[in-house]
C-alpha positions in Angstrom: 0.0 0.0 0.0 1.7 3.2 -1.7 -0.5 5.8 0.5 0.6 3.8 4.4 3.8 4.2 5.6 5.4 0.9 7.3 4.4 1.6 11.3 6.8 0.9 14.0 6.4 -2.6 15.7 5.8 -0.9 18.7 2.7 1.1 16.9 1.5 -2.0 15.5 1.8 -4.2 18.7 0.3 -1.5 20.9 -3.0 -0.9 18.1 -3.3 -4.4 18.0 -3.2 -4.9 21.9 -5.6 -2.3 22.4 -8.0 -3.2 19.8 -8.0 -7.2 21.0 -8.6 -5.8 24.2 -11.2 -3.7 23.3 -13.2 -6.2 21.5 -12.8 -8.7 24.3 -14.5 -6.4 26.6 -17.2 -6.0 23.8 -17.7 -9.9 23.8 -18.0 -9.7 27.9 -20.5 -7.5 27.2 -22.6 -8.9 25.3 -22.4 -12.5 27.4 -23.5 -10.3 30.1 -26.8 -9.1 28.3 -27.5 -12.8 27.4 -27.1 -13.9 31.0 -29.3 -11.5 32.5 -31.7 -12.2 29.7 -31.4 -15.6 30.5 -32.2 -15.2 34.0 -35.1 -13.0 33.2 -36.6 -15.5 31.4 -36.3 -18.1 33.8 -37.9 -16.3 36.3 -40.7 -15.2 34.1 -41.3 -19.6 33.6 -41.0 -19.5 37.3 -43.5 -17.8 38.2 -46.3 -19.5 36.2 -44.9 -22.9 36.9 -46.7 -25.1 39.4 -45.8 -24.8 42.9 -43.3 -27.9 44.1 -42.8 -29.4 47.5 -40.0 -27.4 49.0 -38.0 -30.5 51.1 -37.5 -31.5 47.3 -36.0 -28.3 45.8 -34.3 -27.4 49.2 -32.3 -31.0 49.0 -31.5 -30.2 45.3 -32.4 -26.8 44.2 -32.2 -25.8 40.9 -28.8 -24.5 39.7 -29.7 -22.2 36.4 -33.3 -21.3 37.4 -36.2 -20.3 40.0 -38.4 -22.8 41.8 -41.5 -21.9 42.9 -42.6 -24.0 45.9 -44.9 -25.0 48.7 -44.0 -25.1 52.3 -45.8 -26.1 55.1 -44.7 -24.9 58.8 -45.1 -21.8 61.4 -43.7 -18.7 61.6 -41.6 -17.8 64.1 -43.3 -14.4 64.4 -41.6 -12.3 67.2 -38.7 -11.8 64.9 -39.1 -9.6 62.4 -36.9 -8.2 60.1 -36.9 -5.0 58.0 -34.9 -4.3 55.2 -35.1 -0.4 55.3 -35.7 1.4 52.3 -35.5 -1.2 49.6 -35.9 0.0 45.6 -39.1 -0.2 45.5 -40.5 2.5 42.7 -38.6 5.2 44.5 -41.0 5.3 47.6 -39.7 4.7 51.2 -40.2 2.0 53.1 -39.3 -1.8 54.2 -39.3 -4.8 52.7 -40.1 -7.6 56.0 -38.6 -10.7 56.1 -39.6 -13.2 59.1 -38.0 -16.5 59.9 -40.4 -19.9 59.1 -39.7 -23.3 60.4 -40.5 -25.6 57.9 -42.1 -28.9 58.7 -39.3 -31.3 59.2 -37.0 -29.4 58.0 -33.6 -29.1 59.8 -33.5 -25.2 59.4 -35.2 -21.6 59.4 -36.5 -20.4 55.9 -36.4 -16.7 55.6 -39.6 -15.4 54.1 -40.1 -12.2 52.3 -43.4 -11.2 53.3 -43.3 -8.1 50.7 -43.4 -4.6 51.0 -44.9 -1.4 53.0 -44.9 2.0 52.5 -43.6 4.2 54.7 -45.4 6.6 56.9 -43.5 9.7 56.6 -41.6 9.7 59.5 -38.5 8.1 60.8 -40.7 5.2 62.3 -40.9 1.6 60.7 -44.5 1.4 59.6 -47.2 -0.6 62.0 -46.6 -4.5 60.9 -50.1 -6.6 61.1 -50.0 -9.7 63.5 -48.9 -13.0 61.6 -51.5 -15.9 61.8 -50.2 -18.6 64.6 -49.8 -22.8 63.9 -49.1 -24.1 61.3 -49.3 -22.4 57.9 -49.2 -23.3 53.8 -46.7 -20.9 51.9 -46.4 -20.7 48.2 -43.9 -18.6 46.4 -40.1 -18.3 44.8 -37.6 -19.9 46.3 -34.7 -17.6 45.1 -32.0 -15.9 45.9 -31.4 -13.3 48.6 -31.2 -9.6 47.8 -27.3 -9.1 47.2 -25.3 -7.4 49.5 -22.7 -4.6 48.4 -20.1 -2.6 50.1 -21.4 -2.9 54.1 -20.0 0.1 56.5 -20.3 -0.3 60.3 -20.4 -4.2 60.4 -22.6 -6.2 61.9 -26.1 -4.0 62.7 -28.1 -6.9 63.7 -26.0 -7.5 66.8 -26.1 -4.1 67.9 -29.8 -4.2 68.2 -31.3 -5.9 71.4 -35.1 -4.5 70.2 -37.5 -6.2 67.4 -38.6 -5.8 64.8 -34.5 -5.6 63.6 -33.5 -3.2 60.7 -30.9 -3.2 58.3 -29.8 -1.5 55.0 -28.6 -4.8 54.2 -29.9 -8.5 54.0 -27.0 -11.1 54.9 -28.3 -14.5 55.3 -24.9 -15.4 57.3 -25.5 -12.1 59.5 -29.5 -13.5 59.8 -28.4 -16.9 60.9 -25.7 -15.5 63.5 -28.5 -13.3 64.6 -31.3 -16.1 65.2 -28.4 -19.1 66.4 -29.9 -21.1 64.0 -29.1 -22.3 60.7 -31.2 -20.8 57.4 -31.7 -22.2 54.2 -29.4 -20.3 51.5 -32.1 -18.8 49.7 -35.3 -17.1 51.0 -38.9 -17.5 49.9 -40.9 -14.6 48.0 -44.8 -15.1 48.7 -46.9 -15.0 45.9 -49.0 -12.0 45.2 -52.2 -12.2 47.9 -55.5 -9.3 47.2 -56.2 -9.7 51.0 -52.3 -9.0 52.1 -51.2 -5.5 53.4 -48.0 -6.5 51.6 -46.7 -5.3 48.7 -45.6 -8.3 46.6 -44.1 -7.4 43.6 -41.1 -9.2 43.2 -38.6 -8.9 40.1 -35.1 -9.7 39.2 -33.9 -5.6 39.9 -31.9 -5.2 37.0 -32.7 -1.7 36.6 -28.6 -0.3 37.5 -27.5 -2.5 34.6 -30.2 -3.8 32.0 -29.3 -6.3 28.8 -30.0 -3.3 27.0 -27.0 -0.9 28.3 -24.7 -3.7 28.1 -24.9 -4.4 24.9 -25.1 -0.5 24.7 -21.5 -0.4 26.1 -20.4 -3.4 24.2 -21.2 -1.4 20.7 -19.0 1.6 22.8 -16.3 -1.0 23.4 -16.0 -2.7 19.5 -16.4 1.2 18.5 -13.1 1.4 20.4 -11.6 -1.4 18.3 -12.4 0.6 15.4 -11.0 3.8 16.5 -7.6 2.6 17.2 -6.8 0.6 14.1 -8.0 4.2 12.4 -6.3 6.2 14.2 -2.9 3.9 13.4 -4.4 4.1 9.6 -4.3 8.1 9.9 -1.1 8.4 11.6 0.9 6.2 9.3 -0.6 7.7 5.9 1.7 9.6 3.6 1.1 12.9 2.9 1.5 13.8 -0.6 4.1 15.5 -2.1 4.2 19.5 -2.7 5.5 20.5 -6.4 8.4 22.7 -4.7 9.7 18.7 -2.9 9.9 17.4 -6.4 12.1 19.8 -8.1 
């Protein structure tokens, strides 16, 4: 090519670095969209699916999708907890979570008994009494709300009053709390017209949807591109002026 000059082998390694790089990052990316559409869509089959005993799917839960379940046992209803000001269409408030002893089962399951608005001031809202003896429960057996970046350590601990409240939900922190051992997941009731709660329960994907991560993996292959041009542009000879010819 008459119009390139030959680039330096440190030109060309760098561009090429970069741009592999760049495109690798690109790929990730996109992997990351089709995960998280992946799990969307197994939740979605989740919650339509027919409700299965839960001493089956606690011995071998599913390891690439949701199980929705049935449970029979009682709650252990004079601990409360309240996960304080959850995302929950921007409104303040707690998400409660009470411990459940399932019937012959060799732990506590943690059930999400759904949301409640706040009441404006700086006081948890008034919980209504749980129903006493034994009880059926039907809803997702799923994962925990994850836990980021926790300042202060241990809240539960500090607090000798209940309901408990917490900005974050740590099953490890829950199980310390209670001296008892908890299932690793929790249970998210199905939606109930009679219940005060709130149960509206989706895979919060809202920081980082499939959508922007394919929108950063076009950003990232867009990269790719700019760097080889950019080697293109630096290394192209400039034409001659008439005065350099004579």
């Amino acid at each position: 090519m008459k119009w390139l000059r030959r680039p330096s082998w440190f030109a060309l390694l760098l561009t090429v670095a970069g741009a592999l790089l760049f495109i690798r990052l690109g790929v990730w990316q996109l992997h990351r969209a089709d995960e998280k559409e992946a799990i969307l869509r197994r939740y979605a089959a989740a919650e339509t699916a027919a409700p299965r005993d839960f001493a089956a799917v606690a011995a071998k839960p599913p390891v690439d999708s949701y199980a929705r379940v049935k449970v029979q046992g009682e709650y252990i209803a004079d601990r409360l907890y309240l996960l304080d000001n959850p995302r929950h269409d921007q409104r303040g408030g707690v998400e409660v979570y009470v411990p459940f002893r399932p019937q012959g089962g060799d732990r506590l399951l943690m059930v999400d008994l759904g949301f409640l608005p706040g009441n404006g001031t700086h006081e948890p809202p008034q919980l209504p009494a749980l129903p006493t003896g034994a009880q059926w429960l039907q809803g997702l057996y799923m994962p925990p709300p994850g836990v980021g970046f926790e300042m202060g350590g241990d809240a539960l601990a500090r607090q000798t009053r209940w309901p408990k409240t917490t900005v974050y939900f740590d099953l490890p922190q829950v199980a310390a709390d209670l001296r008892s051992a908890v299932y690793p997941q929790v249970l998210a009731l199905d939606d109930d017209p009679a219940a005060i709660y709130v149960r509206e329960h989706t895979i919060d994907f809202s920081a980082m949807p499939p959508a922007r991560h394919r929108a950063y993996a076009f950003q990232w292959f867009t990269f790719a591109v700019a760097a080889v041009v950019i080697l293109l542009v630096l290394h192209r000879r400039r034409p001659m002026k008439p005065s350099d010819r004579s």
